[in-house]
C-alpha positions as CSV (number, residue, x, y, z in Angstrom):
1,X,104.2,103.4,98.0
2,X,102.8,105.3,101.1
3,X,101.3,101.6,102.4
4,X,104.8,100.6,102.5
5,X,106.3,103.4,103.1
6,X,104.3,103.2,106.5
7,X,105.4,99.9,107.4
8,X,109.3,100.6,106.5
9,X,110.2,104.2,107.0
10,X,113.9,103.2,105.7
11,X,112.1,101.9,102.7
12,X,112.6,104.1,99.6
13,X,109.7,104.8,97.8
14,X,110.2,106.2,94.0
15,X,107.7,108.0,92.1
16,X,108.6,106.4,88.3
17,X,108.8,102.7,87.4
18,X,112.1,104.0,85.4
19,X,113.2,105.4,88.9
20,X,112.7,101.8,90.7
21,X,114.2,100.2,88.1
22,X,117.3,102.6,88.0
23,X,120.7,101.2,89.2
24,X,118.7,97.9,90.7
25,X,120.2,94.1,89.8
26,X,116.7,92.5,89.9
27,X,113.6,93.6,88.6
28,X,110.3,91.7,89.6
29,X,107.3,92.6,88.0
30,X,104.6,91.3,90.7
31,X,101.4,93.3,89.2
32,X,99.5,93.6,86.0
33,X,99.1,97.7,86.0
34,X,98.9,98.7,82.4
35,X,102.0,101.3,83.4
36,X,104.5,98.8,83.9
37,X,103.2,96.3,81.3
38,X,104.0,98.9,79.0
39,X,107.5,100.2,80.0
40,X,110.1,99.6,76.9
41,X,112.7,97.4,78.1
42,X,115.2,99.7,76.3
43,X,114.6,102.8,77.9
44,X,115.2,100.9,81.5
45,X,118.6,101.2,83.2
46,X,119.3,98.8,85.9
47,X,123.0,97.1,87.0
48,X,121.9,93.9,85.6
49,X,119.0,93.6,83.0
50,X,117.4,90.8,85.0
51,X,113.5,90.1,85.1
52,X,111.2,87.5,87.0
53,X,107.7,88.5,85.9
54,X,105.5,87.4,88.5
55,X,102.7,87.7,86.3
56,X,103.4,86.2,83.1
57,X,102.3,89.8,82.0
58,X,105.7,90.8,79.8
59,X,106.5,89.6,76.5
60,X,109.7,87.7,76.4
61,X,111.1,88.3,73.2
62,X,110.8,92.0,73.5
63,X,112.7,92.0,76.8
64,X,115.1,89.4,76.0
65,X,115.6,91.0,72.4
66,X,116.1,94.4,74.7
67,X,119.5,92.4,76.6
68,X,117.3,91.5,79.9
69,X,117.4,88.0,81.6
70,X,113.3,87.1,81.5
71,X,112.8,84.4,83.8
72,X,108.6,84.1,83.5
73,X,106.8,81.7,86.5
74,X,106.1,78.7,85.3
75,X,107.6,79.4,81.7
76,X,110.8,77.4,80.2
C-alpha cells in the first residue's frame, strides 16, 4: 500500500482485498498472507473471474467450482 503508493501517486491503493478485487478483469495473487488465502471466491466481484496464483497458495477446485478461471504457475 503506502510503499507503492509512494512510488506511484496515480496508483490507487484499497484498503480490502474485496475492494482490489472489485470491478477488476485479472486477479493475481503474488503473496501467501493468510488474508487473501482465505478470501471465498464467491463473495469476490470482479469483471471477469480470472486468477493466476503466483503462489500455488489457492485451491483450484474451490475457485474454479466458484466460476473463476485458475491458472496456477507451473500447474496444468
Amino acid at each position: 500500500g503506502p510503499v507503492l503508493a509512494a512510488r506511484d501517486p496515480h496508483a490507487p491503493v484499497v484498503a480490502t482485498a474485496h475492494e482490489a478485487v472489485k470491478d477488476s478483469h485479472i486477479t493475481l495473487l503474488l503473496t501467501e498472507w493468510k488474508d487473501f488465502i482465505d478470501l471465498d471466491p464467491t463473495t469476490l466481484e470482479p469483471a471477469r473471474p480470472i486468477v493466476i496464483d503466483g503462489r500455488n497458495a489457492l485451491d483450484p477446485t474451490t475457485w474454479k467450482n466458484a466460476g473463476w478461471t485458475y491458472h496456477g504457475m507451473g500447474r496444468s
